[in-house]
Steps between C-alpha positions, in 0.01 A plus 500: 500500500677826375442804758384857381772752480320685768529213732828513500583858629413843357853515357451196327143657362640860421824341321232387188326787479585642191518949475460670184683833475281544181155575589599820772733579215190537238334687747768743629545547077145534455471786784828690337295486107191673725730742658724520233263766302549744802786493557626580187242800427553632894897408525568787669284350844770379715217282618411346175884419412534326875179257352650431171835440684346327748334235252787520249774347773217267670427342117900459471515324851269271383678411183854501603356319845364205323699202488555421150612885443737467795701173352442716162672792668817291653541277145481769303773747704711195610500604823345247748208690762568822269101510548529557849596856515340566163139410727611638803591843343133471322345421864672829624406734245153323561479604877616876377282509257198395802642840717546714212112431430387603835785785512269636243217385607505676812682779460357561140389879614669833344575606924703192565707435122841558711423255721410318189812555364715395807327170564525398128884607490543262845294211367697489169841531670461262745346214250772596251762411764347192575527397166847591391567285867341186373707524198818539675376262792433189174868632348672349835271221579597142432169356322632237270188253504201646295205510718133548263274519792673463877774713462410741791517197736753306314779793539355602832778490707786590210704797548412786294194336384359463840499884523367567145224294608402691805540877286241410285283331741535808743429776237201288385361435853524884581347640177217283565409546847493876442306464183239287666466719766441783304281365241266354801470832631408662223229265475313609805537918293154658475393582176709256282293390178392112542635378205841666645442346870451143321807550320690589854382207633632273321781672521536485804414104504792512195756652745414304818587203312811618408623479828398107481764471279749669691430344827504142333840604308629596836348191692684273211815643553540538837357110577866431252697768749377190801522197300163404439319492163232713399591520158140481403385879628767600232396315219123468513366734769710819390417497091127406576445798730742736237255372275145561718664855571575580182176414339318660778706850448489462099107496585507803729634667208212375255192507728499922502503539129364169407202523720457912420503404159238209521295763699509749272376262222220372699376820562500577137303188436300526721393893414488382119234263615280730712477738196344151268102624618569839387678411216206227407233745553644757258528296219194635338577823544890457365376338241652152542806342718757644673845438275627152579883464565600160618883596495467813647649538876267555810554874551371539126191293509420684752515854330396365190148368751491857664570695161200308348274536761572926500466477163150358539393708772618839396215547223266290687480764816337774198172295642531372807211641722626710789153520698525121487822487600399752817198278589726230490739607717293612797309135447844314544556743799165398655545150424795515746819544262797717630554780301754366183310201484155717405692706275642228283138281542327867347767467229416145412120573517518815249720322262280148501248758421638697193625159331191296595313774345719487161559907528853473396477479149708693245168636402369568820477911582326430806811611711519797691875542504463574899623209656821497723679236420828529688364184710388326278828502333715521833294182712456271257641200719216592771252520222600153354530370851101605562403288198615208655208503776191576262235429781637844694465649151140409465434594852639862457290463134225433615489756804591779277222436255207575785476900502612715781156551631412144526799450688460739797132403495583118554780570734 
């Protein structure tokens, strides 16, 4: 009987799992095409180049991180472990790259651009000197035996190397601590947008996990430092929470546009589709359909729907029947209707009227040129919405059809 790999230890059960750098790759590269746009057209934002560097060196982690790039890396340069610093030095401009975002982020305002300055000028000093020391720190090690995927725990405890190890680990630990406090703060800010507070939170979630990684790169190589083996934090715990955190950040980065954009789209939809009763009901009047255009975006169906529908209601209001339209209006206000809601119900009765009545004809002089308009022209969402609910129409109808004097004498 053959036990489950579970069974026999969670070491045992993490050493099969297998992690694919890929997929937070595709992401991380799908939130830098998004962002990409921006920064380009605004690359004068300090805060928009920290993003695109931001995504830019977290995309080349991932690829010079994976393990077929890394024996790629130290064939191809004939150097064994060549990778190493090569990843490292991409895992430190990472981490500045996370404090030069929220340098930005927080001290983005014209009062405090000195301080701006200074923090950016001490966060790209100190994360340039770590990696010129990694460099140097590889040039004296003694790493002879290529090492693919356990290499931080492998040359744990070799001079030189040993060090290296703990830089980057350090200046990767600290960048993300103070990003993840930061970002979770600014969570709790009043007033953020909720697409933008999504996009925060996972983040925040994104950085948090970060320090996963760290703590089980740590853990790994300090269980070598006391002779036991842990190897196992190194090579399965540590990439699958780099990847977690980095597809987690990469959508932090996508959610605020992504979801804006969606938004945005849905609202156009959705107001091209409360102007359809409106439209509908002015086909006899305009003479037939409103243009079709099944290529056309959103934002111009929609204008092409509210062009048609002026263009229908403009000539039509020559013989629309104000007294109607007042009798109307005080019905829908006895009825019980707030205020807007009688005034686009009075609209909607006066202009069933004229086109039930045919007296919009090319022919027809019956106008009196008199008419305002403007709301007609200005509400028309309000007076397409009314048409949805024809039994309050027919209720205000048929209350402004008994006369004035019947009224008072029944109420």
């Amino acid at each position: 009987m053959t036990s489950s790999p579970l069974a026999a230890g969670p070491a045992a059960f993490l050493t099969g799992l297998y992690i694919s750098f890929w997929l937070p790759g595709l992401v991380l590269t799908a939130a830098l095409v998004i962002k990409l746009p921006s920064i380009l057209k605004l690359w004068r934002d300090p805060l928009l180049r920290a993003v695109g560097g931001l995504l830019l060196f977290a995309c080349a982690v991932f690829a010079f991180a994976a393990p077929p790039t890394i024996a790629w890396t130290n064939r191809v340069t004939g150097v064994p472990n060549i990778a190493a610093p090569l990843v490292y030095s991409l895992i430190t401009a990472l981490s500045a790259s996370w404090l030069l975002l929220v340098v930005h982020w927080r001290n983005g305002h014209t009062d405090r651009r000195e301080q701006t300055r200074r923090a950016t000028r001490w966060v790209v000093s100190v994360y340039a000197a770590v990696v010129v020391a990694l460099w140097v720190l590889f040039a004296l090690a003694d790493v002879p035996v290529e090492q693919v995927r356990n290499l931080d725990t492998y040359y744990a405890s070799t001079p030189f190397m040993r060090e290296e190890i703990l830089l980057y680990l350090l200046a990767h630990t600290v960048a993300c601590a103070i990003t993840t406090r930061l970002v979770w703060n600014w969570i709790r800010t009043d007033g953020l947008d909720a697409w933008l507070r999504w996009g925060l939170r996972f983040l925040g979630i994104g950085y948090a996990t970060n320090l996963l990684f760290s703590a089980a790169k740590f853990t790994a190589v300090a269980a070598r430092w006391t002779g036991h083996d842990l190897d196992w934090l190194n090579t399965n715990i540590a990439p699958s929470a780099a990847c977690i955190a980095a597809t987690f950040v990469a959508t932090g980065f996508i959610v605020p546009h992504a979801g804006q954009y969606f938004h945005d789209r849905w609202l156009l939809r959705r107001r091209h589709r409360s102007l359809k009763p409106l439209a509908r009901l002015l086909r006899t009047v305009a003479g037939g359909r409103e243009p079709l255009a099944l290529r056309a975006t959103a934002e111009m169906r929609l204008i092409r729907r509210e062009t048609y529908i002026r263009d229908a209601l403009l000539p039509l209001s020559r013989f629309l029947d104000e007294n109607l339209r007042g009798r109307a209006h005080d019905a829908a206000l006895a009825l019980g209707h707030e205020p807007g809601r009688a005034q686009a119900l009075a609209a909607a009765v006066t202009v069933l009227d004229a086109v039930e009545s045919g007296r919009h004809g090319p022919d027809d002089d019956g106008g009196t040129g008199e008419t305002d308009a403007s709301y007609l022209l200005q509400e028309i969402q309000a007076l397409s919405e009314v048409l949805r609910h024809p039994e309050e129409i027919t209720a205000v109808r048929t209350r402004a059809a008994v006369p004035a004097e019947s009224m008072s004498t029944h109420e």
